[in-house]
C-alpha positions as CSV (number, residue, x, y, z in Angstrom):
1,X,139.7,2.2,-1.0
2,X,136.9,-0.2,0.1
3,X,135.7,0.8,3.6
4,X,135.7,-1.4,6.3
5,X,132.5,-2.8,8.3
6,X,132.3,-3.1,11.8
7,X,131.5,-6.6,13.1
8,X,128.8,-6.3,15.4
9,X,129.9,-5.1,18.6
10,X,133.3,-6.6,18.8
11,X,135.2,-3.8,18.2
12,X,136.5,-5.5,15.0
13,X,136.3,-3.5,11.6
14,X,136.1,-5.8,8.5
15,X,136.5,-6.0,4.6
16,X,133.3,-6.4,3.2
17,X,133.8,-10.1,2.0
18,X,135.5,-12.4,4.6
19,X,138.0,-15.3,2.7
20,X,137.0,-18.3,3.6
21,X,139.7,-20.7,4.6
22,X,138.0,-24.2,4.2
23,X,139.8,-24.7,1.3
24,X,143.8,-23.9,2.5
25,X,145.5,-27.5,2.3
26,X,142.8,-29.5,0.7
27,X,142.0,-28.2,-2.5
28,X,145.0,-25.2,-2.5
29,X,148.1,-26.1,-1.9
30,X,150.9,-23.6,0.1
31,X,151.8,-22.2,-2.9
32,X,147.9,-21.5,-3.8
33,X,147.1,-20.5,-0.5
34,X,150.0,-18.4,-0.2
35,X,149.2,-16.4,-3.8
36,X,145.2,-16.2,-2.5
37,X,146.4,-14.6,0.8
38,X,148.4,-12.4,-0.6
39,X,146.4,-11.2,-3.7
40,X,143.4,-10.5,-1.5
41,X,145.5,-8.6,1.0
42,X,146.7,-6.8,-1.9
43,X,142.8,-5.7,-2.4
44,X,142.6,-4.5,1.0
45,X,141.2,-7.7,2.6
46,X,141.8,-8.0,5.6
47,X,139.5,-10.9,7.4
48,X,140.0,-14.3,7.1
49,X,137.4,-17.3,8.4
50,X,139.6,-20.9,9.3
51,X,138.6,-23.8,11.5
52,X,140.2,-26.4,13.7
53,X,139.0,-29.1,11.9
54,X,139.7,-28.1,8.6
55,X,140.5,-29.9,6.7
56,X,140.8,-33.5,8.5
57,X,138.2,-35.0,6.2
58,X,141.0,-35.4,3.3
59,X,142.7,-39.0,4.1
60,X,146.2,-38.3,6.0
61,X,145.3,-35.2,7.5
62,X,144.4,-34.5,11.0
63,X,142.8,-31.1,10.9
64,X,144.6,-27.3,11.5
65,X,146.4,-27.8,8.2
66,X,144.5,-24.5,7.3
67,X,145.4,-23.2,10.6
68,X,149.1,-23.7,10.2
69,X,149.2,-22.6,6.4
70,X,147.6,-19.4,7.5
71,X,149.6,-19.0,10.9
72,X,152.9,-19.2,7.8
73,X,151.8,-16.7,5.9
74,X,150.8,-14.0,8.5
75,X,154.6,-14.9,9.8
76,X,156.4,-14.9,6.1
77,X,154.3,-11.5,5.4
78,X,154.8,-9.8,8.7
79,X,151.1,-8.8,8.7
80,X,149.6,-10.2,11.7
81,X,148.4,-7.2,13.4
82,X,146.8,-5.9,9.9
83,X,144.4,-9.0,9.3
84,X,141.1,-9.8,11.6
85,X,141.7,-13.7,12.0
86,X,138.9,-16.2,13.0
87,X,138.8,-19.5,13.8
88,X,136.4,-21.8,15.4
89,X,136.2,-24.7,18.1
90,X,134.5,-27.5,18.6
91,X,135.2,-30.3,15.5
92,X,138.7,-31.1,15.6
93,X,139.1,-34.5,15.9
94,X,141.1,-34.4,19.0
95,X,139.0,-31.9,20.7
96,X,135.1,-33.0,20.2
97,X,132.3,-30.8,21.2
98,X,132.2,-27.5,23.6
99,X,132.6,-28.4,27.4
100,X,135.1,-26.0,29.4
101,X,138.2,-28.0,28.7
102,X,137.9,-29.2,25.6
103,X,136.9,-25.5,24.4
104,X,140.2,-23.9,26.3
105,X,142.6,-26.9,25.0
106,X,141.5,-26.8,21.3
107,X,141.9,-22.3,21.5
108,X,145.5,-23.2,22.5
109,X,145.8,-25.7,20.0
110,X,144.9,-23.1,17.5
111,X,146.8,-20.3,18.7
112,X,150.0,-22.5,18.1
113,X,149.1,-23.8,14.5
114,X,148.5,-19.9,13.5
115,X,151.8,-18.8,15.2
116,X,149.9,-16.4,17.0
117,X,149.1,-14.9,20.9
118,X,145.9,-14.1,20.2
119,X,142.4,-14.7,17.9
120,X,140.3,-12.3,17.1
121,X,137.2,-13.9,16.6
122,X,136.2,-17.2,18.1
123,X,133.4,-19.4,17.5
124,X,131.8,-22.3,18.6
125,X,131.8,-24.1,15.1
126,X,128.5,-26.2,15.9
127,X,126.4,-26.4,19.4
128,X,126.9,-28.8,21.4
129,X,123.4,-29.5,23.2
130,X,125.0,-31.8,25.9
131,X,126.6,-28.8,27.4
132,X,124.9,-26.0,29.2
133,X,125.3,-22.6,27.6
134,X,126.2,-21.2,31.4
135,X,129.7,-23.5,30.7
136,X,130.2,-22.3,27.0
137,X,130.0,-18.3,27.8
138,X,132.1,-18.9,30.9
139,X,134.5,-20.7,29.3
140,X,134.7,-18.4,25.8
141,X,134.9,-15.1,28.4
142,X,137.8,-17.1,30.1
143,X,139.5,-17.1,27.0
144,X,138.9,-13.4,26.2
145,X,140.4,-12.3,29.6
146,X,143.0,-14.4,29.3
147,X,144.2,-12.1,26.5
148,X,143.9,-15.6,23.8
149,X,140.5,-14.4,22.5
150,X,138.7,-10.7,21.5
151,X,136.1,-11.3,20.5
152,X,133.6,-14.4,20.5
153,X,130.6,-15.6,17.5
154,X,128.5,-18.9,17.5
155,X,128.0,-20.9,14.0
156,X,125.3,-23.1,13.6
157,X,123.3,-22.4,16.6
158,X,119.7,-22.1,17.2
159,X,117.6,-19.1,17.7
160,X,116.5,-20.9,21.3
161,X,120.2,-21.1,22.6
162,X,121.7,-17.9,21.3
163,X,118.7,-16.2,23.1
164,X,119.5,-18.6,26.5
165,X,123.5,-18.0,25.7
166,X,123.0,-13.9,25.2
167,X,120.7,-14.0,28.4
168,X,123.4,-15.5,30.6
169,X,125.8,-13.2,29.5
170,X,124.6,-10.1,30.3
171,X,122.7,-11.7,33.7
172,X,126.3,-12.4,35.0
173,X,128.5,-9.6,32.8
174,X,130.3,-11.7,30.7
175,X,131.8,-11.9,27.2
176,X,128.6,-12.1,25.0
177,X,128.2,-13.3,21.1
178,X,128.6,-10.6,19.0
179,X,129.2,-12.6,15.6
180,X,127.0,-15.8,14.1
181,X,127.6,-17.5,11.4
182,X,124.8,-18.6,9.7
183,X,124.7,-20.8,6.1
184,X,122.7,-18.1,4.2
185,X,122.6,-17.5,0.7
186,X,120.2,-17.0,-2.4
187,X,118.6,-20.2,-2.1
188,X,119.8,-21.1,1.0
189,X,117.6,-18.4,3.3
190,X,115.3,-20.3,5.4
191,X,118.2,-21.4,8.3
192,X,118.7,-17.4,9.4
193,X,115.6,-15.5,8.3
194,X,113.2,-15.4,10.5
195,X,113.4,-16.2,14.6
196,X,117.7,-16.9,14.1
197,X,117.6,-13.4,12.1
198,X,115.6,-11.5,14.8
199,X,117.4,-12.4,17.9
200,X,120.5,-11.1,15.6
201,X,118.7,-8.3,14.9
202,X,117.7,-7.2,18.4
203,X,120.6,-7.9,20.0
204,X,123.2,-6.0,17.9
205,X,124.7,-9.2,16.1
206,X,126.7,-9.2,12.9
207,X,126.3,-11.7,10.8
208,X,129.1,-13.5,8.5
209,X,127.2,-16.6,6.1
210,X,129.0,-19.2,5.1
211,X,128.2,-20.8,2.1
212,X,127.4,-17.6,0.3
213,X,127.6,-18.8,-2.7
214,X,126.2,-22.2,-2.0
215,X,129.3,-24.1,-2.9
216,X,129.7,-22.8,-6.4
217,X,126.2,-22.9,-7.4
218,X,125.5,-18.9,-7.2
219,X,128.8,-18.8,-9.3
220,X,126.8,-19.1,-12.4
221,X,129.0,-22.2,-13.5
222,X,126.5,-24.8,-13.3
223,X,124.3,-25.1,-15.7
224,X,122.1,-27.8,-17.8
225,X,124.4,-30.1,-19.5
226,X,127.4,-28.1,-17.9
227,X,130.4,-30.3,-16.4
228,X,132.0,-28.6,-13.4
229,X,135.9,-30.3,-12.3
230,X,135.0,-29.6,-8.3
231,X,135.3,-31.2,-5.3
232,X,132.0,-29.4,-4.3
233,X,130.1,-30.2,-7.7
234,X,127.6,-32.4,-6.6
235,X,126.3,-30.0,-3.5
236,X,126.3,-26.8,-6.0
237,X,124.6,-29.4,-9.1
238,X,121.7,-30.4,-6.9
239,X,120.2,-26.8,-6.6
240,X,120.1,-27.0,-10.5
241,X,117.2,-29.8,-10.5
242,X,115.1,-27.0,-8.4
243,X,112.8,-24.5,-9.4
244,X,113.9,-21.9,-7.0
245,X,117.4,-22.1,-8.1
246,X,116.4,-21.9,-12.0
247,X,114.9,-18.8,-11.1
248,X,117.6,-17.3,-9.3
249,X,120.2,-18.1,-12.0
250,X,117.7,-16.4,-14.0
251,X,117.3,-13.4,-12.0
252,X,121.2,-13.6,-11.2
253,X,121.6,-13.5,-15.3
254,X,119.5,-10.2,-15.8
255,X,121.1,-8.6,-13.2
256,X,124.5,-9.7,-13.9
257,X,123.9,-8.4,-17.7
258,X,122.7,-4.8,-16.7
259,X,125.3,-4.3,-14.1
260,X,128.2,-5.8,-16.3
261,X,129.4,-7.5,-13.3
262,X,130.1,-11.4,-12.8
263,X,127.3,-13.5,-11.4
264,X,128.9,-14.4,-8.5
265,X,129.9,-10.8,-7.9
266,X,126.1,-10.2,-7.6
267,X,125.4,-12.8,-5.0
268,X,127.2,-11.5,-2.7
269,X,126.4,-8.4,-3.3
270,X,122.5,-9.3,-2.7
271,X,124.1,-10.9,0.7
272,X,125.5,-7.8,1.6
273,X,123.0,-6.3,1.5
274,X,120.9,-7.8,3.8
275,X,119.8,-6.9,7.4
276,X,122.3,-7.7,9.9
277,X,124.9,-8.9,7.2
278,X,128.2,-7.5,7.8
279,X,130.4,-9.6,5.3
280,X,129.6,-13.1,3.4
281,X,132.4,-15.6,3.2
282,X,133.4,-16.6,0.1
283,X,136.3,-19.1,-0.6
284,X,138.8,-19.5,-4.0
285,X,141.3,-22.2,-4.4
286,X,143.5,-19.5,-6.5
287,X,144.3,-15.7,-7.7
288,X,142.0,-16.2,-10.4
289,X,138.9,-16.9,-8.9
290,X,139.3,-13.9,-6.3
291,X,138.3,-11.0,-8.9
292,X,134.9,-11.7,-9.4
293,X,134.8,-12.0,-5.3
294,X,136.4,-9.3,-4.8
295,X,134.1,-6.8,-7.1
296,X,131.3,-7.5,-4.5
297,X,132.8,-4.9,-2.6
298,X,132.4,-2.0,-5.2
299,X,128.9,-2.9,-6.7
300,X,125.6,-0.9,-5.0
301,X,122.5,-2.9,-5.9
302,X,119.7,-0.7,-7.1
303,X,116.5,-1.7,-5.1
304,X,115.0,-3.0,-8.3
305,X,118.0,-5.3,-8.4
306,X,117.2,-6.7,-5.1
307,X,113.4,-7.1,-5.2
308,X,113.9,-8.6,-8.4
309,X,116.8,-11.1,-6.7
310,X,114.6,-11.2,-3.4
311,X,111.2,-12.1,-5.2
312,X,113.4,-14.7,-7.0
313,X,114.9,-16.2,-4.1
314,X,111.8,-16.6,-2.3
């Protein structure tokens, strides 16, 4: 069985590939959602990454509808002390940006779409610059000693206000970040690495990318003259027009060949693999797409594999 990573220093142990919920009543229905959940509970996963807001930009929604389908399943399945569950604050459209209240009403918004008394990991889905970091820790530590929260990350945040945020914390004891939530992926790597990778670095910080397999594109499904039914095809077909992403396909391919794995399957592996990287997120619409996902966990890049994908990705 697949060994579990710890997540930082929350005291949370995770599956090596965190499922990615964006996609839970937008693009999979119930029935989907319910036969993703299970299948990659079935494979031992056991960490899954939601969001308030998702997915309220689909006309007629409001937002939590991945929330709520996910807050069903742990109750039809009985499960809920066996899976790690995140979700984040801050976008809903009913609860905007991270002062104090809104933070605290939008947790227990959350907590009643996913049926639950507490989240495990909470993040602030994106800063919010006109509030002081002094009010965001206090009210996140608020939440985990209320019992609601156990753990707190930060997604799209700066290197500057993580540091400020972290400082604060341990000036005055309080809950610090032990979780970001970068976009980071094989031509995606200039966001984290460097000063946002070194403050995680130094300060004990697990990392969880999002868009680890940049919308499809590190699939190895878009190609020159290839047509790709998706409702993220247009974000994954730009990187195609690049020369950095030609030559990662191209390293993906070699790889991919000598390992007799899936080019996705090396993505994330590569991801992995990287310093402070405790699990990517990776998201499928149905069973079928979760096996080449899944593999990630079982395949050990050699170091030539990596230069090679490293020099590639450069």
């Amino acid at each position: 069985m697949t060994s579990l990573r710890p997540l930082g220093s929350s005291g949370l142990d995770v599956f090596p590939l965190g499922l990615g919920g964006n996609v839970f009543g937008w693009t999979a229905d119930r029935s989907d959602t319910f036969a993703v959940l299970d299948a990659y509970a079935a494979a031992g996963g056991n960490f899954l990454d939601t969001a308030d807001v998702y997915s309220a930009w689909v006309d007629g929604h409001q937002g939590g509808e991945s929330e709520t389908l996910i807050g069903q399943w742990l109750a039809a399945r009985g499960n809920r002390s066996d899976i790690v569950v995140a979700t984040k604050a801050g976008s809903h459209p009913d609860f905007k940006g991270l002062s104090a209240a809104t933070v605290k009403r939008a947790a227990d918004a959350s907590l009643k779409r996913l049926d639950t008394d507490h989240i495990d990991l909470y993040y602030t889905h994106f800063d919010d610059p006109t509030v002081p970091v002094e009010e965001i820790v206090t009210a996140l530590d608020e939440l985990v000693r209320a019992g609601k929260v156990r753990a707190v990350g930060a997604s799209n945040l700066t290197a500057e206000r993580l540091q400020e945020s972290l400082d604060f914390a341990d000036r005055e004891g309080l809950t610090r970040y032990s979780v970001l939530q970068p976009e980071y992926n094989l031509v995606s790597r200039d966001t984290y690495e460097g000063r946002l990778q070194a403050v995680a670095s130094r300060s004990g910080i697990a990392a969880v990318p999002y868009f680890a397999l940049a919308s499809g594109f590190l699939t190895g499904k878009y190609r020159p003259g290839a047509t790709v039914g998706s409702a993220r095809s247009g974000s994954a077909a730009a990187h195609l027009g690049t020369e950095r992403g030609q030559r990662v396909l191209a390293a993906l391919d070699t790889v991919a060949a000598d390992r007799g794995a899936e080019v996705a399957t090396v993505a994330l592996a590569w991801l992995a693999a990287r310093p402070t990287v405790a699990a990517p997120l990776a998201s499928a619409r149905n069973p079928e797409q979760l096996p080449a996902l899944l593999a990630m966990a079982d395949l050990e890049l050699t170091p030539e594999d990596l230069t090679l994908l490293t020099e590639a990705s450069a």
